[in-house]
C-alpha positions as CSV (number, residue, x, y, z in Angstrom):
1,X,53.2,-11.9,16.6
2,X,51.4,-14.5,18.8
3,X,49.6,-12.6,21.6
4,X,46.4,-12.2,23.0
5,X,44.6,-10.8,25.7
6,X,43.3,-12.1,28.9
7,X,39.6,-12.6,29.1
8,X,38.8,-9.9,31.1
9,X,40.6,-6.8,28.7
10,X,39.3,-9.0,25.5
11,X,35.8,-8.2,27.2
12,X,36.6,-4.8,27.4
13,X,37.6,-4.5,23.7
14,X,34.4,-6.2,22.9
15,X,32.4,-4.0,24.7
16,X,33.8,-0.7,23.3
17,X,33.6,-2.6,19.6
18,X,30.1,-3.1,20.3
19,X,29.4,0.5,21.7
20,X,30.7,2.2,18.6
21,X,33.8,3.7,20.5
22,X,36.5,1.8,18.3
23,X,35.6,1.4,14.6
24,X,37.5,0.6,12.1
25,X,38.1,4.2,10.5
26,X,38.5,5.7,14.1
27,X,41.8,3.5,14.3
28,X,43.3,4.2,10.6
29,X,42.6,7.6,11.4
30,X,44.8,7.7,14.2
31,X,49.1,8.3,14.3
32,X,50.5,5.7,16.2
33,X,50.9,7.7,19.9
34,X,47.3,8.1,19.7
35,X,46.4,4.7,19.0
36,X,49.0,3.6,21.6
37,X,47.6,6.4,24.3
38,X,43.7,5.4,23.6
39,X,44.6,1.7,24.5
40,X,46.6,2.0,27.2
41,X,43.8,4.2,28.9
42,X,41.8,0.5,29.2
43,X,44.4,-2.0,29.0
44,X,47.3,-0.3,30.5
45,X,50.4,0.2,29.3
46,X,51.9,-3.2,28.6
47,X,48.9,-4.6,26.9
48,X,48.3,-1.4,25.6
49,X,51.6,-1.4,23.7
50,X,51.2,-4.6,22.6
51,X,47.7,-4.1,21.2
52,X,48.4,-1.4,19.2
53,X,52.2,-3.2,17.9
54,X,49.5,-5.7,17.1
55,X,47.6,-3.7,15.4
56,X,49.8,-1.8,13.4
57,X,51.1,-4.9,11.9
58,X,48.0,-5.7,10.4
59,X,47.6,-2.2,9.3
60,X,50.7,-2.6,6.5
61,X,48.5,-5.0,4.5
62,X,47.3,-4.0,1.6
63,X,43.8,-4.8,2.5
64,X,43.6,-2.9,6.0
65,X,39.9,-3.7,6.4
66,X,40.9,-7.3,6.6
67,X,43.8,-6.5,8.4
68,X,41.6,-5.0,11.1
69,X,38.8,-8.0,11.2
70,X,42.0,-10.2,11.9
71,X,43.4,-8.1,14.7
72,X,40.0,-8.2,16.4
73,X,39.9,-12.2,15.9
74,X,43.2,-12.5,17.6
75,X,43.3,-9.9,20.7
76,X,39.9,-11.2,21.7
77,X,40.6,-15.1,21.2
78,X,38.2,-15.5,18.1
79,X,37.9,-19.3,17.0
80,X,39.1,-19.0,13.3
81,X,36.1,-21.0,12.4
82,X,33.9,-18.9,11.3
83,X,32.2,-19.7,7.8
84,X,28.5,-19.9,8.4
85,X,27.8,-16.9,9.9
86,X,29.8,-14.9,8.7
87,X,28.1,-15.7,5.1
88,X,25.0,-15.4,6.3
89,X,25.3,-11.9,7.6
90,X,28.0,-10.6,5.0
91,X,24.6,-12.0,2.2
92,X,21.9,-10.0,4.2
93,X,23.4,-6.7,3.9
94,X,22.3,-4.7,0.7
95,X,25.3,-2.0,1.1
96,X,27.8,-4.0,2.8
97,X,30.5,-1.3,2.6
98,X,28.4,1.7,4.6
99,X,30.5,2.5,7.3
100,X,27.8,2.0,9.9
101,X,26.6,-1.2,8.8
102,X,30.2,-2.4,8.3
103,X,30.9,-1.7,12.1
104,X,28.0,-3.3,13.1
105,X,29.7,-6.6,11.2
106,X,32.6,-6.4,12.8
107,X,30.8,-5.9,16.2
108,X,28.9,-9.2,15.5
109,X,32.2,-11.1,14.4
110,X,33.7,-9.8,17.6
111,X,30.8,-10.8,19.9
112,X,30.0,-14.7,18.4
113,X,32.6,-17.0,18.7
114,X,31.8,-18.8,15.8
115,X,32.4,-22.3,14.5
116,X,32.6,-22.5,10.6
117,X,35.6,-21.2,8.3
118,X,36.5,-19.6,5.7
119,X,39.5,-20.3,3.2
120,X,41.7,-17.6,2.2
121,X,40.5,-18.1,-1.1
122,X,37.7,-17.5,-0.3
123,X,37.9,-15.1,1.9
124,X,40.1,-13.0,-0.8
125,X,37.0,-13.2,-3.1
126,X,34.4,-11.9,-0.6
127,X,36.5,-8.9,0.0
128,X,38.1,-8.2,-3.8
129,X,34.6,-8.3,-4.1
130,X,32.9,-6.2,-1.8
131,X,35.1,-3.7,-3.0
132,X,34.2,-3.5,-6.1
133,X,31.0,-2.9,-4.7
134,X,32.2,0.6,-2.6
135,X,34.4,1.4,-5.4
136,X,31.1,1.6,-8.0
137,X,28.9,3.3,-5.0
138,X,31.5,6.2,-5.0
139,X,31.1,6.6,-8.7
140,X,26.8,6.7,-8.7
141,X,26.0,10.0,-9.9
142,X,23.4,10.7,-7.2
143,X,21.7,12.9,-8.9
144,X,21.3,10.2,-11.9
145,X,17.7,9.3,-12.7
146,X,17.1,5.3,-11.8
147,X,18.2,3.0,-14.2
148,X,21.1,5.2,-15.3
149,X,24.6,3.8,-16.1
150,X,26.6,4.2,-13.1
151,X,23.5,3.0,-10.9
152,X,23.1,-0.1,-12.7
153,X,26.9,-0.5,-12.6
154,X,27.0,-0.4,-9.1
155,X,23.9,-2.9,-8.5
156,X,25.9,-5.5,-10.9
157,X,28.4,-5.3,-8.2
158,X,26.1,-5.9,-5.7
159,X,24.8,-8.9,-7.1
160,X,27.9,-10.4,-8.1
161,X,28.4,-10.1,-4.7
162,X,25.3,-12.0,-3.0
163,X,26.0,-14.2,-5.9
164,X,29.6,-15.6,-4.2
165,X,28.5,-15.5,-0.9
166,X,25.3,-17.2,-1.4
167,X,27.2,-19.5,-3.7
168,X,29.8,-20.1,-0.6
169,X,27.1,-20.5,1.7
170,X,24.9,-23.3,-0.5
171,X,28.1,-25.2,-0.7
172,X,29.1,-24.8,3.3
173,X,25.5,-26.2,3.9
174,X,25.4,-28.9,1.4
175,X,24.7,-32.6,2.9
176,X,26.2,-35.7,1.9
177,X,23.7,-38.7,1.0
178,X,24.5,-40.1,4.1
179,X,23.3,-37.1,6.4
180,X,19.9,-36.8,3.8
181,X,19.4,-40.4,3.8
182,X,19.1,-40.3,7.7
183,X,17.1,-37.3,7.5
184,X,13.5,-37.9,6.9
185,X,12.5,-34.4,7.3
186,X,14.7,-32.6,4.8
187,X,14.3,-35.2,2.7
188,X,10.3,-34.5,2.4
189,X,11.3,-30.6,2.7
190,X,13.5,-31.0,-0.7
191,X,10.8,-33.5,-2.2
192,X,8.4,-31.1,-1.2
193,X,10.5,-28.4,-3.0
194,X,11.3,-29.9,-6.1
195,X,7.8,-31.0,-6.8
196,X,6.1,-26.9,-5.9
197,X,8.7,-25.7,-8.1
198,X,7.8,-28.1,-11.1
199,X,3.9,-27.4,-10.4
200,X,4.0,-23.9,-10.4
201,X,6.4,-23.6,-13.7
202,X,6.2,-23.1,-17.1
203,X,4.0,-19.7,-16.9
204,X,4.3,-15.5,-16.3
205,X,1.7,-16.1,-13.9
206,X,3.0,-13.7,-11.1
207,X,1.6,-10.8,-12.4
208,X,-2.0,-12.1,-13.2
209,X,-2.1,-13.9,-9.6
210,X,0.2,-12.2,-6.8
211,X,0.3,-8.9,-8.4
212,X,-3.3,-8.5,-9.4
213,X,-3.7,-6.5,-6.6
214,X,-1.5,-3.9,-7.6
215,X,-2.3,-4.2,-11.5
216,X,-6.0,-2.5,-9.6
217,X,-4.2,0.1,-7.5
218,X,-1.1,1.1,-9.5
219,X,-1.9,0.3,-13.0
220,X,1.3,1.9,-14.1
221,X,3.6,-0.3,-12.0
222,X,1.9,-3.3,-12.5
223,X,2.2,-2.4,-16.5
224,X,5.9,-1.7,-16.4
225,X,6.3,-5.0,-13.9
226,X,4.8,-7.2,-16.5
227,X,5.8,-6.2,-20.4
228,X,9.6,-6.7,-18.4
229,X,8.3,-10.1,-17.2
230,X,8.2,-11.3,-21.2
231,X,11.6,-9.8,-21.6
232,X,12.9,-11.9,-18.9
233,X,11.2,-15.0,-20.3
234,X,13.0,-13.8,-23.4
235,X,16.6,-13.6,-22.2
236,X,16.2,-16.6,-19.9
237,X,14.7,-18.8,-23.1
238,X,18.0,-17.5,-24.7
239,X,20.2,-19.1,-21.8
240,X,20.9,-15.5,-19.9
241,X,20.7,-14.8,-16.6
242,X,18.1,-11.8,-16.4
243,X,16.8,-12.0,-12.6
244,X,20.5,-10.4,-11.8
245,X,20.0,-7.8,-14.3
246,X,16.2,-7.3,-12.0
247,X,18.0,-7.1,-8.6
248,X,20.8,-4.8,-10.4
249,X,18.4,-2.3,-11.3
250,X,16.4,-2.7,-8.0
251,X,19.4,-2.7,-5.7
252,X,20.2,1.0,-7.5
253,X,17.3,2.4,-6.9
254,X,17.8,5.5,-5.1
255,X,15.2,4.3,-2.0
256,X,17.3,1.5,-2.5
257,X,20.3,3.2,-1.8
258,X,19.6,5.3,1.0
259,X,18.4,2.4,2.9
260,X,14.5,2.8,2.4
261,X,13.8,0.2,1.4
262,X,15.9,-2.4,4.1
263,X,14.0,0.0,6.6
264,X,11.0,-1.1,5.0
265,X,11.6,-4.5,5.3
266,X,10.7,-5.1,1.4
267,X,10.9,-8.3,0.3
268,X,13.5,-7.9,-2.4
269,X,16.4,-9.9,-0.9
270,X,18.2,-13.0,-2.6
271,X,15.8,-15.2,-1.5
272,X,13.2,-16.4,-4.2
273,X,9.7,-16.6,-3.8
274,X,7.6,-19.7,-2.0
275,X,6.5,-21.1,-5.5
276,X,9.8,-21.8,-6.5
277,X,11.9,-23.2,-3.3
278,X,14.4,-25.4,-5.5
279,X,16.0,-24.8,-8.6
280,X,16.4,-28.5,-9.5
281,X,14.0,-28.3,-12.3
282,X,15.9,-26.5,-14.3
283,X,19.0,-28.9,-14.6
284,X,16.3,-31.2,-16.6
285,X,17.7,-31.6,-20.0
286,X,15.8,-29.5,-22.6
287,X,13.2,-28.6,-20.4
288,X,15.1,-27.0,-17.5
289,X,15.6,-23.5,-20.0
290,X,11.8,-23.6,-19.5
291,X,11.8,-24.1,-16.1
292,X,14.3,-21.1,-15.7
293,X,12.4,-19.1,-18.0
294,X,9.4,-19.1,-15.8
295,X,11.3,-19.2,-12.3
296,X,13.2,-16.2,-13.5
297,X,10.2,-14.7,-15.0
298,X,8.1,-14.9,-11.8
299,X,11.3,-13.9,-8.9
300,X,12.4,-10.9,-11.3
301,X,8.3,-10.0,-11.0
302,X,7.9,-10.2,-7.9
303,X,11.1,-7.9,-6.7
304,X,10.4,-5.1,-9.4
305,X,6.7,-5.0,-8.9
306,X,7.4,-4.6,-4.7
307,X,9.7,-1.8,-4.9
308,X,7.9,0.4,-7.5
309,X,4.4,-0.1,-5.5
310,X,6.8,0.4,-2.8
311,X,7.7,3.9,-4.4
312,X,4.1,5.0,-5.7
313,X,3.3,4.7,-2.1
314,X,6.0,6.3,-0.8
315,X,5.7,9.6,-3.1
316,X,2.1,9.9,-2.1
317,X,3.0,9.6,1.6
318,X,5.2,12.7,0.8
319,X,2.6,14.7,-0.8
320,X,0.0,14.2,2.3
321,X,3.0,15.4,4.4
322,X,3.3,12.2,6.3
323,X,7.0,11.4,8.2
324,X,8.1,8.5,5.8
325,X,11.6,9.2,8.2
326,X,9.9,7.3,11.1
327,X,11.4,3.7,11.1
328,X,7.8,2.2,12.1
329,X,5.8,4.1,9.4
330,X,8.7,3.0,6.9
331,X,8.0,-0.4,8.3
332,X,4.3,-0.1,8.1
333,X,4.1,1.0,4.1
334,X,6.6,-2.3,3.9
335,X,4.3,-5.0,5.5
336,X,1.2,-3.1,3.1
337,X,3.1,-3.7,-0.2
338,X,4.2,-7.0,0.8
339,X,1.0,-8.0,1.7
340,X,-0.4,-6.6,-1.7
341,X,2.2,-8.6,-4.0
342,X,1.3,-11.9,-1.9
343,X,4.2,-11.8,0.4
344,X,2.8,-12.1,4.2
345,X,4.1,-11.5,7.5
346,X,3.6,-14.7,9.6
347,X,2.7,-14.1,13.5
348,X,6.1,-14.3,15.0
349,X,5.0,-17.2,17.2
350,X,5.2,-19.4,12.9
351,X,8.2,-18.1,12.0
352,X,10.6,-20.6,13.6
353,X,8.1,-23.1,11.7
354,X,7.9,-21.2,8.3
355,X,10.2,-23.8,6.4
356,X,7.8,-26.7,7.8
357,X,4.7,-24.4,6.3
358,X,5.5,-24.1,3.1
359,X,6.3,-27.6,2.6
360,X,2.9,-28.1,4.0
361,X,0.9,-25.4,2.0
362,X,1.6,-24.0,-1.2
363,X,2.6,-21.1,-0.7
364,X,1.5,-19.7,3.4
365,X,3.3,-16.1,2.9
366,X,0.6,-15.5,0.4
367,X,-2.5,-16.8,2.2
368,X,-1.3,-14.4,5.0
369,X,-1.0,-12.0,2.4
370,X,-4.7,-12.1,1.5
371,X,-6.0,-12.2,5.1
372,X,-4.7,-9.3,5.7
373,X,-5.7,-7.4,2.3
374,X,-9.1,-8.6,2.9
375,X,-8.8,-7.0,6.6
376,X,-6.6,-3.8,5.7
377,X,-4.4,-4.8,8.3
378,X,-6.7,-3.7,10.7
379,X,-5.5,-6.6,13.4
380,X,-1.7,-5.9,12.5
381,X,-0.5,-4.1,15.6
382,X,2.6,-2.7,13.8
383,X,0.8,-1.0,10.8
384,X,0.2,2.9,12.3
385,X,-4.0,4.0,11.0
386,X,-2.6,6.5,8.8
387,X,-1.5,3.3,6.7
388,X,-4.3,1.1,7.4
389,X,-6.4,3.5,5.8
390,X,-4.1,3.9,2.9
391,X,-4.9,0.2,2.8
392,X,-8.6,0.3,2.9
393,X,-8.5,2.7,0.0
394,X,-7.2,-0.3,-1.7
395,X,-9.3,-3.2,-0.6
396,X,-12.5,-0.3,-1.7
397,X,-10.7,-0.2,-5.2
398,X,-10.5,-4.0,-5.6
399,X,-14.0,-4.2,-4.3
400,X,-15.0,-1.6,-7.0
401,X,-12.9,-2.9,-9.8
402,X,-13.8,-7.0,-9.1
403,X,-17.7,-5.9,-8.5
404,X,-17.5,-4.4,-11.6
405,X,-16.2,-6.9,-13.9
406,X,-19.0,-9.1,-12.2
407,X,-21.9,-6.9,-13.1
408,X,-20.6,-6.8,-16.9
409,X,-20.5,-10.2,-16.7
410,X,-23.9,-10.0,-15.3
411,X,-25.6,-8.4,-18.1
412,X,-24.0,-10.6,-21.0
413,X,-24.9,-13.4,-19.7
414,X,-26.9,-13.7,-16.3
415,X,-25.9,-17.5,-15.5
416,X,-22.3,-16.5,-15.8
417,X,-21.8,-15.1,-12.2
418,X,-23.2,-15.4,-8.3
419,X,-23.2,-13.0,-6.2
420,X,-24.1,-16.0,-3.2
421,X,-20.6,-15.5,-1.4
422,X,-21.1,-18.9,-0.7
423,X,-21.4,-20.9,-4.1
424,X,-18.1,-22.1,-5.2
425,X,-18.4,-20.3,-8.1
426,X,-18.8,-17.0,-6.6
427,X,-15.4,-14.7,-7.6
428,X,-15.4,-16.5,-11.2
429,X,-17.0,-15.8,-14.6
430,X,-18.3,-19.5,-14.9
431,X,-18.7,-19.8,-19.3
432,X,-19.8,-23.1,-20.3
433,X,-17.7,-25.9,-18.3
434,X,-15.1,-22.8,-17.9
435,X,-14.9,-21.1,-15.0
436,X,-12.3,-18.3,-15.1
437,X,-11.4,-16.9,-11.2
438,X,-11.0,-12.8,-11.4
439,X,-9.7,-12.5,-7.9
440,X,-7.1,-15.0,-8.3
441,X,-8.1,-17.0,-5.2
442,X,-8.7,-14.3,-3.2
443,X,-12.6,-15.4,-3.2
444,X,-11.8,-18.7,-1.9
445,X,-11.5,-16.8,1.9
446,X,-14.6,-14.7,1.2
447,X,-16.3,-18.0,0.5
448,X,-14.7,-20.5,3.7
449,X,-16.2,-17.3,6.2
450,X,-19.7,-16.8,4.2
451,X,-20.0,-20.7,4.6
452,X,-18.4,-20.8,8.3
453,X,-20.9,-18.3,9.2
454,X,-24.0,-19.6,7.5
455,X,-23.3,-23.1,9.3
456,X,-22.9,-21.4,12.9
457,X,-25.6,-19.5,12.3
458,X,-27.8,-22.3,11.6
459,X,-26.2,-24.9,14.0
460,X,-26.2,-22.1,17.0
461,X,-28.9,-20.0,16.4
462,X,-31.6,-21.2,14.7
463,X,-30.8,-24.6,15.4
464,X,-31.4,-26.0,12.0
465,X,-29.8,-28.2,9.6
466,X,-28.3,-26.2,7.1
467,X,-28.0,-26.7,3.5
468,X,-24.5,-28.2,3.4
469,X,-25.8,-31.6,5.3
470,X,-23.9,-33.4,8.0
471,X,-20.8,-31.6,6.5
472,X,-19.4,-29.5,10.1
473,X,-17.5,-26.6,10.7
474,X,-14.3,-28.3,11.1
475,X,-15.0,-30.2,7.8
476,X,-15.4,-26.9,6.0
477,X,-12.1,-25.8,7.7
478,X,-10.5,-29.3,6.6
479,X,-11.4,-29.0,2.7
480,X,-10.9,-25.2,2.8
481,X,-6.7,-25.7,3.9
482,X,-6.6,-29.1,1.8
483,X,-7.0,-27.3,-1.2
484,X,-4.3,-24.8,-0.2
485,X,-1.7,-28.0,0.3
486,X,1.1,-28.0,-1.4
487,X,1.5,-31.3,-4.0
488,X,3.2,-33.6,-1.5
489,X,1.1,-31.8,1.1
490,X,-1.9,-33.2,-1.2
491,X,-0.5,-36.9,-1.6
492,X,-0.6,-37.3,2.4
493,X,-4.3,-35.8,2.4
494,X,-5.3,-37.8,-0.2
495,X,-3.8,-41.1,1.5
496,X,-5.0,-40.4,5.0
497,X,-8.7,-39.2,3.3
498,X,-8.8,-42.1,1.1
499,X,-10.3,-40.0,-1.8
500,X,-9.0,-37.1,-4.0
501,X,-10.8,-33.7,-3.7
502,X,-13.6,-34.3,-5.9
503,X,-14.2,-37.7,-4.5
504,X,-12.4,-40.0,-6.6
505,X,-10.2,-43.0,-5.1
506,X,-6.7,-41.9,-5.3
507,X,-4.3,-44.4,-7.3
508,X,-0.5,-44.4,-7.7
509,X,-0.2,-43.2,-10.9
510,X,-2.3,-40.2,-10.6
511,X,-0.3,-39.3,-7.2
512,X,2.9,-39.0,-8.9
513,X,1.4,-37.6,-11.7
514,X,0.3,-34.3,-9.5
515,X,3.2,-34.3,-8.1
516,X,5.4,-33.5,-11.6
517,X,2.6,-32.0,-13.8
518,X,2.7,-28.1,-13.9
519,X,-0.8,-26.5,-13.2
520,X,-0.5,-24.8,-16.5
521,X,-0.1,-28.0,-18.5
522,X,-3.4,-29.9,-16.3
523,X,-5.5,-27.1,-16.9
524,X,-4.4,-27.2,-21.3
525,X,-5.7,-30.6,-21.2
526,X,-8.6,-30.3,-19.4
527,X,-9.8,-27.6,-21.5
528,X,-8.3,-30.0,-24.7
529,X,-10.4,-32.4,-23.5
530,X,-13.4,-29.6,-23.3
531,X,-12.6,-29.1,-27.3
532,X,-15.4,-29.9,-29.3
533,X,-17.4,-27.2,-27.0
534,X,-14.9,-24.3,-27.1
535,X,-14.5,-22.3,-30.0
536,X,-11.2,-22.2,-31.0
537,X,-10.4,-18.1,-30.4
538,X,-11.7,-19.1,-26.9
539,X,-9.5,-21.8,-25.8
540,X,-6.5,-19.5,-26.8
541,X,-8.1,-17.0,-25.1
542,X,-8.2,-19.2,-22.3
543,X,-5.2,-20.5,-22.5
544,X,-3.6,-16.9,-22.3
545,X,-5.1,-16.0,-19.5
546,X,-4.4,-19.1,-17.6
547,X,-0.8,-18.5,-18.8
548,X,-0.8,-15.3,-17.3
549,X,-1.8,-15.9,-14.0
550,X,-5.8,-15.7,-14.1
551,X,-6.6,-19.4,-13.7
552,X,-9.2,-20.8,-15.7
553,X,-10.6,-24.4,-14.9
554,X,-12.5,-26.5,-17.4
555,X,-14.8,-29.0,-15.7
556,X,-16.5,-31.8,-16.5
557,X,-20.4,-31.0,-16.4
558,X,-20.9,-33.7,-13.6
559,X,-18.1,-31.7,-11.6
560,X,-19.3,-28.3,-12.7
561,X,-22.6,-29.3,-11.0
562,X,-21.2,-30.1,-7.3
563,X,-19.1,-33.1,-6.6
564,X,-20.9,-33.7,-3.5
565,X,-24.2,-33.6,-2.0
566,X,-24.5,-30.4,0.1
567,X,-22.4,-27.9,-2.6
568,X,-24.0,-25.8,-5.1
């Protein structure tokens, strides 16, 4: 039945989409006369009668939800192109079948005339499987613990089905070598990519380094987040897939469920994290299961850890009688444990630019993420007080806990530690030409403001040189972000500076070198090299900790001493 209506009646049906007045149940629901009456009241009665003859023969298909996103497509003059977006916003939704958010879909589809399609085929798979999806939500026992049978069934489903439709969407985006060959920028973005995800494998290091801050707050999280971690590494080493099995038993989660933790704004989505933007490395023969191992490891982490910090802080919100209903106090306890497992809210003003960033830094969601630990959020305009002090309960017990390990340190061994917040080893447990960081970088901000302020202070105030030299403010600012670069970030500095970080003239081969060497492997043979002055119980002592996350650098004495005049 070719028909369709004239723009000013398809406006109509788009506006009463949009308001919620027609939905798709609304319309099955009805007998024929009614559906034929309720048209005709804003078409009138010829297009009115057509409409709903339209209708009704899309409503004999088997699949009458499809049925019903192609009578909308053709009675308001929908290009049939249509691929991209509809993808992208099928992939986004974590119950794609709840009535509400389902209508919301099909208002989009009807408002976007959109310019990308979809085959049958295709389209055939995204529904068969979206309905496995509500057929396993109808069978979760609610009252099932999390975990349980049914709940992980249905968060298979779920994942099988961001798996096709991100699947779809990769290959609806993919570029020939012509269109990367002319493209300077995505081809440094995918270099960049490739080379982060290389450098930060081949460790369980999210737990030691993001998650430390939760390991201090919720130990019993943190605990849970990392024995699974091994168990990951485990199936992954074995060739299996066990980040889907993570999401699974996330995604069925009853905060999960009721929509908790999308009003949150968690980071648990089908995105992986900025340490690992490409999964190139793991088609490397041989050494790719290794890569995957650690990828999986670290992205199966990261979403676990998130939603049961997410939960701890959610049943303690209940027991202090605060409204965890309110969409902006759901949103608030979000940005917090994002923030707290490294996962930062840029300014909205960065966001546009956030793919540019992290091919600049190494990972900018997480240096955002330690601002605002360090601050408790006390800047962030959408974060209510009651949270922000929830917040600087936690930045007292990392205080408490890190100031603590110092002072042990302390009394072993009184050269081991500084308390001068602005030495470079100040945050580390510096043991012979080993210096072991127990904040997991978060010192390296404590130190670029004690220094920042030191030099104003002198410069402004008192008007004397200060101890770091002719080194200025800006030049602190410069080496402080240069060592936050990511590896081709690095490279350029190194290029444009004409010297490595500790003052060394950069050459080709050790360019490309830190661009393909994991951290984990550099800092094995530094501390190889270190052999003959580490007992042997040490270095593996060492070389688990560095494994898991708590970095350990071995320097050379001359290095260990200051690189540079100025630099304690």
């Amino acid at each position: 039945m070719a028909y369709c209506l004239i723009k000013s009646l398809a406006s109509e049906v788009i506006k009463r989409l949009k308001s919620g007045e027609i939905t798709p149940e609304r319309l099955m629901e009805m007998t024929s006369a009614e559906r034929r009456s309720f048209f005709t009241e804003f078409l009138g009665e010829e297009h009115g009668k057509n409409t709903n003859a339209l209708l009704e023969s899309k409503l004999i298909l088997k699949n009458q939800q499809a049925g019903i996103v192609n009578w909308a497509k053709t009675i308001t003059g929908l290009k049939p192109e249509y691929k991209r977006d509809i993808l992208s916003r099928v992939e986004k939704m974590d119950r794609v079948l709840n009535p509400a958010e389902y209508d919301s879909f099909l208002n989009d589809l009807a408002e976007k005339r959109l310019g990308f399609s979809v085959t049958e085929v295709e389209a055939n798979k995204i529904f068969e499987s979206s309905q496995e999806v509500r057929r396993t939500d109808t069978l979760v026992d609610r009252a099932s613990k999390d975990g349980s049978v049914s709940r992980l069934d249905y968060g298979i489903a779920l994942v099988n089905f961001q798996n096709l439709t991100r699947d779809l969407r990769i290959a609806s985006e993919k570029k020939t070598v012509g269109e990367v060959a002319t493209n300077p920028l995505y081809m440094l973005s995918e270099v960049s990519g490739l080379s982060k995800s290389i450098v930060t494998s081949l460790d369980n290091s999210y737990p030691g380094r993001q998650g430390w801050k939760v390991l201090i707050d919720d130990p019993k999280s943190w605990a849970k987040t990392y024995s699974k971690s091994w168990v990951d590494i485990k199936s992954a080493l074995k060739g299996g897939d066990p980040i889907d099995m993570a999401k699974a038993e996330v995604y069925s989660r009853e905060n999960a469920m009721n929509g908790t933790y999308r009003r949150m704004k968690l980071d648990i989505g089908i995105e992986g994290e900025e340490a690992y933007p490409s999964a190139l490395p793991e088609k490397i023969p041989v050494l790719g299961r290794l890569f995957k191992a650690s990828e999986q490891a670290f992205n199966g982490a990261a979403i676990r850890l998130r939603a049961s910090y997410a939960d701890t802080l959610l049943k303690e919100a209940q027991k202090s009688g605060v409204d965890i209903t309110d969409t902006a106090m759901l949103e608030g306890y979000g940005i917090v444990v994002n923030s707290m497992t490294g996962r930062g809210r840029l300014p909205s003003m960065l966001e546009p630019a956030a793919g540019v960033l992290n091919s600049a830094f190494f990972s900018i969601r997480n240096l955002k993420a330690q601002f605002d630990v360090l601050t408790a959020h006390v800047t962030d305009k959408k974060v209510p007080w009651v949270i922000k002090r929830r917040a600087a309960k936690a930045l007292a017990k990392i205080i408490i806990a890190q100031s603590t390990i110092q002072f042990i340190s302390k009394m072993i061994n009184p050269d081991s530690v500084t308390f001068d917040t602005s030495d470079k080893d100040y945050g580390n447990i510096v043991i012979g030409n080993h210096h072991i960081d127990t904040t997991a970088g978060q010192a390296g901000m404590m130190r670029l403001v004690s220094r920042l302020t030191e030099k104003l202070w002198e410069t402004y105030v008192k008007g004397d040189a200060t101890e770091y030299g002719s080194r200025t403010a800006g030049e602190i600012l410069e080496d402080y972000f240069a060592n936050k670069a990511s590896p081709i970030g690095r490279v350029l500095i190194d290029v444009l500076r004409e010297r490595t970080f500790d003052y060394k003239k950069p050459t080709i081969g050790g360019e490309v070198l830190g661009l393909v060497t994991p951290i984990g492997v550099s800092n094995s043979l530094d501390l190889w090299k270190d052999r003959e002055n580490t007992p042997a119980m040490a270095s593996f002592l060492y070389e688990f900790l560095d494994f898991s996350g708590v970095s350990v650098n071995t320097y050379e004495p001359s290095k260990s001493a200051g690189a540079y005049k100025g630099f304690k």
